[in-house]
C-alpha positions in Angstrom: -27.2 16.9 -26.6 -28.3 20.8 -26.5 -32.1 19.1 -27.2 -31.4 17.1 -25.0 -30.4 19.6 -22.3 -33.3 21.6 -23.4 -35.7 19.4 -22.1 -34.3 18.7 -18.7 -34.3 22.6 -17.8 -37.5 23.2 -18.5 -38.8 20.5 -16.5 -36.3 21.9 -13.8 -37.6 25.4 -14.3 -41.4 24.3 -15.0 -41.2 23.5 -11.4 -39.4 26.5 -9.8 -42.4 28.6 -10.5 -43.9 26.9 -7.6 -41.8 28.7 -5.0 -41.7 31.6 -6.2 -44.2 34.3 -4.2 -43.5 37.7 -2.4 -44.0 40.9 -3.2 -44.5 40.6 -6.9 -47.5 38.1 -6.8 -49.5 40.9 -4.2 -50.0 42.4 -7.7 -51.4 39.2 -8.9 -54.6 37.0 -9.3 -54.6 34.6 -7.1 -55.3 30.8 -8.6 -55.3 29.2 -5.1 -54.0 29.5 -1.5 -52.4 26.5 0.3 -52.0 27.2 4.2 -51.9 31.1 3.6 -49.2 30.8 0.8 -50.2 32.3 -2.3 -50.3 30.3 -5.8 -50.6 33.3 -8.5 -52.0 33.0 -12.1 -48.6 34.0 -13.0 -47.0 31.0 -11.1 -49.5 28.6 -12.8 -49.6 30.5 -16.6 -45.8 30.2 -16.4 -45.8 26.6 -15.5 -48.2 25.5 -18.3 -45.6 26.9 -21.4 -43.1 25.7 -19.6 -44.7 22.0 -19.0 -45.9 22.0 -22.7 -42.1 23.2 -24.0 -40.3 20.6 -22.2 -42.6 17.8 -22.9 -42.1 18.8 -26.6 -45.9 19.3 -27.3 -47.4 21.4 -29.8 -48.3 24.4 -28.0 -51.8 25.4 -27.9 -54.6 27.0 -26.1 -56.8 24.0 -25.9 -53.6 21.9 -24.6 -53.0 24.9 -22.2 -56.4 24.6 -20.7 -56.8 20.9 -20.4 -54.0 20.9 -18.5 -54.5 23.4 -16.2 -56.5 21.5 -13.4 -53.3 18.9 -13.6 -50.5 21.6 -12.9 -52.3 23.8 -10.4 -52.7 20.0 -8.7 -49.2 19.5 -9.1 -48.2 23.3 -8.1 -50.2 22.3 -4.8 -48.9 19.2 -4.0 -45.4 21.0 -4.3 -46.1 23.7 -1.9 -47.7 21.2 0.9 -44.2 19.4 0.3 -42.4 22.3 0.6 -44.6 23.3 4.4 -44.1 20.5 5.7 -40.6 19.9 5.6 -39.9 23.3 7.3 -42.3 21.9 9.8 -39.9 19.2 10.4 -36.6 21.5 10.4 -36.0 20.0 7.1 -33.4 21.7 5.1 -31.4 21.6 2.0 -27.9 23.4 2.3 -26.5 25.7 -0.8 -23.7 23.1 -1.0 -26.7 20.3 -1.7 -27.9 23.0 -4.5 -24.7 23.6 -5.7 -24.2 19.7 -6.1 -27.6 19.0 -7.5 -26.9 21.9 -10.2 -23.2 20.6 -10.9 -24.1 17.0 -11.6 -26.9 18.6 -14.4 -24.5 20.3 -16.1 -22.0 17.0 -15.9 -24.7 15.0 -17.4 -25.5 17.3 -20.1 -21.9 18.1 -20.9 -22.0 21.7 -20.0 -18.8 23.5 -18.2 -19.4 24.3 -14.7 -21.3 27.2 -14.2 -23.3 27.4 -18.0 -26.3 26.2 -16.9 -27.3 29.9 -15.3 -26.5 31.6 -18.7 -28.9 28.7 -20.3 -32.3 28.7 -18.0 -31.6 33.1 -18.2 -31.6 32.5 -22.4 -34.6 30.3 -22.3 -36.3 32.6 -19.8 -35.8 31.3 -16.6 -33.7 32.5 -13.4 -31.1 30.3 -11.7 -32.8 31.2 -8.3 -35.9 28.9 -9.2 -34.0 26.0 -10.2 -32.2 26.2 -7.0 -35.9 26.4 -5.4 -37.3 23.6 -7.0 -34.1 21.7 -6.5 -34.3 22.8 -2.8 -37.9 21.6 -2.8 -37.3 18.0 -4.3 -34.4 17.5 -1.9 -36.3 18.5 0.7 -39.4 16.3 0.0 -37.3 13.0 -0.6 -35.5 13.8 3.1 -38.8 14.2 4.7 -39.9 10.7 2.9 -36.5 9.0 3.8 -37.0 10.4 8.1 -40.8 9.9 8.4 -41.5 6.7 6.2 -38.7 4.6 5.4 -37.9 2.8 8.8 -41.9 1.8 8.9 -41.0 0.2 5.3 -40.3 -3.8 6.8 -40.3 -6.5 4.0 -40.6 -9.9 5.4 -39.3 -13.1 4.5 -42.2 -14.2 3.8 -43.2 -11.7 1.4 -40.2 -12.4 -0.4 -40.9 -15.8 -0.6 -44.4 -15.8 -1.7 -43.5 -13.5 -4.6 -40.2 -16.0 -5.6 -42.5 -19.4 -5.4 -44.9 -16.8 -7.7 -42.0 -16.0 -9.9 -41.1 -19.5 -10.3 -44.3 -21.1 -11.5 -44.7 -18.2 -14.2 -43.1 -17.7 -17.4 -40.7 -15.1 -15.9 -40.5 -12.4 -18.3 -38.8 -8.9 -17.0 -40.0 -5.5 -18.4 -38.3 -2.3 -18.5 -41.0 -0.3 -17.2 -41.9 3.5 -16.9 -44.8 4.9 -15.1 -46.8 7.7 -14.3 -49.4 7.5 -11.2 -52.0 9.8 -10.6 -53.6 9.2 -7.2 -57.4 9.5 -6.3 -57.4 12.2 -3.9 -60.8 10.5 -2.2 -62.8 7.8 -3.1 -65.4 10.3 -4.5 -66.8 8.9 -8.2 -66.5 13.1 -9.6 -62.7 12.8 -8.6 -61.9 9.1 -9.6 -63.3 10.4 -13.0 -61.2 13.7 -12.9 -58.4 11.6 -12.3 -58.9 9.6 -15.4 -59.4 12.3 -17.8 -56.2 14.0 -16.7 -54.5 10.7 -17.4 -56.0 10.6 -20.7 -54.9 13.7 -21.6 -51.6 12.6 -20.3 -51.5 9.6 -22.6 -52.7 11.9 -25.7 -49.8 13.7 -25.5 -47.2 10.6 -24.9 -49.0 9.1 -28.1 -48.3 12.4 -30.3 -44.4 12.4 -28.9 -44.3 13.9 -25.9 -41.6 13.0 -23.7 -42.8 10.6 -20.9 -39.4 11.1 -18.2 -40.7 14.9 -18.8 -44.2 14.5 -18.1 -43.3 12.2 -15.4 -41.7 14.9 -13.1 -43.9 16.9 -13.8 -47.2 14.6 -13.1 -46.5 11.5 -11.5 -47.2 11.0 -7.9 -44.6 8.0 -7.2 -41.8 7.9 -5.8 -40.5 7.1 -9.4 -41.1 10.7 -10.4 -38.0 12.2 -9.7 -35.9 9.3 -11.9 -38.6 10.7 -14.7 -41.1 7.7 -13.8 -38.3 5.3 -14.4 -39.3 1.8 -12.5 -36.0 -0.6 -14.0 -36.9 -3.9 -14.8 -39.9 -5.6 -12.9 -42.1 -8.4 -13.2 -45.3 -8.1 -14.0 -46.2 -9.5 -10.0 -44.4 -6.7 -8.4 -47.6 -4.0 -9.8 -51.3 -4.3 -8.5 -53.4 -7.2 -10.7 -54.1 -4.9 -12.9 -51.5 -2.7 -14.0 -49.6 -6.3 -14.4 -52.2 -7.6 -16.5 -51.5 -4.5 -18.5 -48.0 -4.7 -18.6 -48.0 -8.3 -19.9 -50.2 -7.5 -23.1 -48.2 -3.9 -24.1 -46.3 -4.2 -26.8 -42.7 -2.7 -26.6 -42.5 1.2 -26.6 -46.4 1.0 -26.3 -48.5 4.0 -24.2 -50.8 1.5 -22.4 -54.6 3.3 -22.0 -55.3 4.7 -18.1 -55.0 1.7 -15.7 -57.6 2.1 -13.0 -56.6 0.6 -9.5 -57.8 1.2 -6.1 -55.4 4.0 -5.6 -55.4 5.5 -8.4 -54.9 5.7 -12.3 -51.1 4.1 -14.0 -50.2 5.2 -17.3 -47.2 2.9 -18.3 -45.1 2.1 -21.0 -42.4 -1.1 -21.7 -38.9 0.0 -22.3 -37.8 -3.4 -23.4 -38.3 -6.8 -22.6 -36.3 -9.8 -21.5 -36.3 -13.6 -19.9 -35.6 -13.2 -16.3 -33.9 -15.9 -13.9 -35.0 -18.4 -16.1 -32.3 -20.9 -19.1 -31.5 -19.1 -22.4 -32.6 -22.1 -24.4 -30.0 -22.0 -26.5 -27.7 -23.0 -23.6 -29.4 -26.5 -23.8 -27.2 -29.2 -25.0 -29.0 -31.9 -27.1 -28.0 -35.0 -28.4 -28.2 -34.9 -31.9 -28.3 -37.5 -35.3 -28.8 -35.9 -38.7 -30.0 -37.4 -42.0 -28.6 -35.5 -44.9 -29.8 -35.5 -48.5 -27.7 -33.6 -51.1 -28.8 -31.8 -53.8 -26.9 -31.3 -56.8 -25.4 -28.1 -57.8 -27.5 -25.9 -60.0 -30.3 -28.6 -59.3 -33.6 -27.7 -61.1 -36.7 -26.9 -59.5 -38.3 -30.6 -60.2 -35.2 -32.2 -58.4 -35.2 -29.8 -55.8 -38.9 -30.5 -54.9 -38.6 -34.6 -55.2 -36.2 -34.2 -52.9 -38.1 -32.0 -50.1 -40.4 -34.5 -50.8 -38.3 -37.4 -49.5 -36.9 -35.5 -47.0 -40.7 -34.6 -45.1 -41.6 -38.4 -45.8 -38.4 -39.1 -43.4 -39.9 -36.7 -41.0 -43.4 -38.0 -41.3 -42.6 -41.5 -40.5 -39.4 -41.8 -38.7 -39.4 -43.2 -35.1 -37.0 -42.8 -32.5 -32.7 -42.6 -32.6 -32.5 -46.3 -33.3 -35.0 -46.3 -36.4 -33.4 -42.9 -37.2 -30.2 -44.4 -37.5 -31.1 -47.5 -39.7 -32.2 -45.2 -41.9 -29.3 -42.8 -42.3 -27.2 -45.5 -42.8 -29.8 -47.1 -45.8 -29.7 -43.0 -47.4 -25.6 -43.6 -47.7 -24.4 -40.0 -47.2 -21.2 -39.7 -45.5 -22.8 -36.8 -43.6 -25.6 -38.7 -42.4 -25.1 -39.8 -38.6 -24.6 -39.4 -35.5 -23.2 -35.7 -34.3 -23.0 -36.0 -30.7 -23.6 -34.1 -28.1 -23.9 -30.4 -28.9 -25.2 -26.7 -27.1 -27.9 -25.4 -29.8 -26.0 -21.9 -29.2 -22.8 -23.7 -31.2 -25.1 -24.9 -33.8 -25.3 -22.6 -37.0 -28.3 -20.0 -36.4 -30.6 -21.9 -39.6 -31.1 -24.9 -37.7 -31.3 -23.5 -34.1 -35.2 -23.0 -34.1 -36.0 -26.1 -35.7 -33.8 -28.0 -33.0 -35.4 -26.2 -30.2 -38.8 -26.7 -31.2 -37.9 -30.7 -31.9 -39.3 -33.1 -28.8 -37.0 -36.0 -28.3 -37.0 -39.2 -29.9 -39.0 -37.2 -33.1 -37.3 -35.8 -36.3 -37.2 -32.3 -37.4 -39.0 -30.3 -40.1 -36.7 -30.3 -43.6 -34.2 -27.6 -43.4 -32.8 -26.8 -47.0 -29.5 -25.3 -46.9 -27.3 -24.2 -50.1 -25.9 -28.1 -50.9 -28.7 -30.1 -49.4 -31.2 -31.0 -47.2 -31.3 -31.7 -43.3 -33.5 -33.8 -41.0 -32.6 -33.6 -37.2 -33.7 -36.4 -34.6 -33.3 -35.0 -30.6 -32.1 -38.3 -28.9 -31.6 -36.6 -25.3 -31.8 -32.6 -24.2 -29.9 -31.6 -21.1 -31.5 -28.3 -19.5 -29.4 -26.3 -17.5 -31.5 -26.1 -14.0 -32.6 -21.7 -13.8 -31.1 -19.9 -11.3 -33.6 -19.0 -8.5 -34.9 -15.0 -8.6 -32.7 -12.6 -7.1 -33.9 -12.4 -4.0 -32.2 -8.9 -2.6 -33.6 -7.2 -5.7 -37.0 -8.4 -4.8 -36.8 -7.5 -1.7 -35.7 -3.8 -2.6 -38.2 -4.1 -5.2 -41.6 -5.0 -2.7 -39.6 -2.2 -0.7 -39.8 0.9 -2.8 -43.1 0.0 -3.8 -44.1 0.1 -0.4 -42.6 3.4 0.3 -44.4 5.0 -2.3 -47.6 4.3 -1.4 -46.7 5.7 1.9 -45.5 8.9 0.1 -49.1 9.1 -1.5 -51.0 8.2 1.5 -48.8 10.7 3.6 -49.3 13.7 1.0 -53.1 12.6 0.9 -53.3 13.4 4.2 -51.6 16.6 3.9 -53.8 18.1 1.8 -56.9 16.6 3.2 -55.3 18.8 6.4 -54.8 22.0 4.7 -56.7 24.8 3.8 -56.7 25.1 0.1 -58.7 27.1 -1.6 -58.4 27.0 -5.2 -60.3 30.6 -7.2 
């Protein structure tokens, strides 16, 4: 847990830096100006240790400096954030902080009030958590006033992505991202871009923590839930961060994933069948031709009879030939077993069932006191339950919003004055 913790304050406090200036930095270089507001060396220095100690990275001076262009990007994008919701009369109250900070220490298990002696031991003052805090909330409020009511899904739109969802295999992914947007169109920056996201998937690949990185990178809306994007289907992302998606491997850092906005870095949580039968809730009508083996049979017996029992397979046709011939074999356990759900069979025999078409006989399955041929008769297929349409809906929905949330910062900082030293 206090690892745990340890991770989540420094992304906190990685952050803070951002909003700090004053006084103090007067002293300092300068590593850019955004709209007259000062970015110091010190601001971005400090963000770098703190971005490499909560991501759990080896630290280094050639980490440092490859990811310097990223944070001071990042360290930008913050303070255009931060301008424009006091342009707006957006504020965060202290209650807000004090919330924001209470529910941290909840989740982490600390008593009320221990997370200020923590970020002071690790370096850190509560005042810039409660500025980066203040900075997040105030971000998400100017996204939730200025975009969300333009973000309409139609019924249409949901139905073209259900009929899509239908006709497809129907395979859910729990999926993470990061998203680094191309600023322009400009081939220098789409290729900046893409180096940053390779450094980004360097670091995932040697253990880095990808929620952590994701704060502190990621330029979706998914950021603040540490690039967390539940489960989705593989249509819900551009063509080809779903083609992507489809081929990773559980736990897999995919490469960078170039699209027209920008560069995905993603990675599969877990996988699972969605809106579609389990099919071992299909019920089956099932016959059986059992041939025992004797106990302590020798190897010789045992392969005369696997013999016999694959020539049954081989040339057996349909239930009625199937059952003239279990009757011929004599064993009481031979016959006709009904209909059954392949989840109540025993777990040996539920693959070889499943894969059986009906009206042919099952590969030989040996079990401790004999071997077993199956014959399908009939299979009953529960009908799937159509996709969840509210879910896709919210789904199509938040993917809109965060393209508005990139296109609106876009044009932010294509409207400032930046000047980077």
């Amino acid at each position: 847990m206090i690892r745990k913790f340890s991770l989540v304050v420094a992304c906190f406090a990685a952050f803070a830096g951002a909003a700090q200036h004053g006084t103090a930095q007067s002293v300092q270089t300068i590593a850019a100006v955004v709209n007259d507001e000062i970015i110091s060396n010190f601001d971005l220095d400090q963000r770098i240790r703190l971005v490499i100690s909560s991501s759990g990275s080896e630290p280094t001076a050639q980490l440092a400096n490859q990811l310097k262009t990223q944070v001071l990007t990042g360290l930008i994008s913050e303070r255009l954030q931060i301008q424009e919701a006091r342009r707006l009369n957006i504020d965060v109250t202290d209650e807000e902080i004090s919330s924001a900070v209470g529910f941290i220490e909840e989740q982490n298990g600390m008593p009320e009030g221990n997370l200020a002696r923590v970020l002071e031991s690790q370096g850190a003052s509560v005042e810039s958590l409660h500025d980066q805090l203040r900075a997040q909330m105030s971000w998400s409020k100017v996204v939730s006033r200025r975009l969300r009511p333009r973000v309409v899904v139609g019924a249409d739109e949901v139905d073209t992505l259900v009929a899509r969802l239908k006709k497809s295999e129907r395979v859910e992914h729990l999926t993470s991202e990061i998203f680094l947007s191309f600023s322009d169109q400009n081939a220098a920056v789409r290729e900046d871009v893409i180096a940053n996201a390779q450094t980004l998937i360097g670091q995932l690949r040697d253990g880095a923590s990808f929620p952590i990185l994701a704060q502190q990178f990621s330029q979706s809306v998914s950021a603040s839930d540490g690039g967390d994007l539940g489960w989705i289907t593989s249509a819900e992302l551009p063509q080809a961060a779903g083609a992507a998606l489809e081929t990773l491997a559980v736990n897999e850092i995919s490469g960078p994933i170039s699209t027209r906005d920008g560069v995905y870095v993603l990675r599969v949580r877990e996988r699972r069948r969605f809106a579609s039968v389990d099919p071992e809730q299909v019920t089956v009508a099932l016959k059986q031709i059992f041939i025992p083996l004797k106990e302590n049979a020798d190897d010789d017996s045992i392969g005369s009879q696997m013999a016999l029992a694959r020539t049954v397979a081989g040339t057996v046709r349909g239930c009625d030939d199937f059952d003239a011939l279990a009757q011929e074999m004599g064993s009481d356990e031979s016959g006709d077993l009904g209909r059954v759900k392949v989840a109540d069979m025993p777990a040996q025999f539920r693959e070889a069932i499943l894969a059986t078409e009906v009206g042919e006989a099952s590969d030989p399955i040996r079990t401790e006191t004999g071997i077993r041929v199956f014959m399908v008769c009939d299979r009953e297929q529960p009908e799937a339950p159509d996709p969840d349409r509210r879910a896709i809906e919210n789904s199509i929905g938040q993917a809109r919003l965060s393209m508005l949330a990139r296109r609106y910062l876009r044009d932010l900082r294509r409207d400032a004055v930046v000047d980077i030293r």
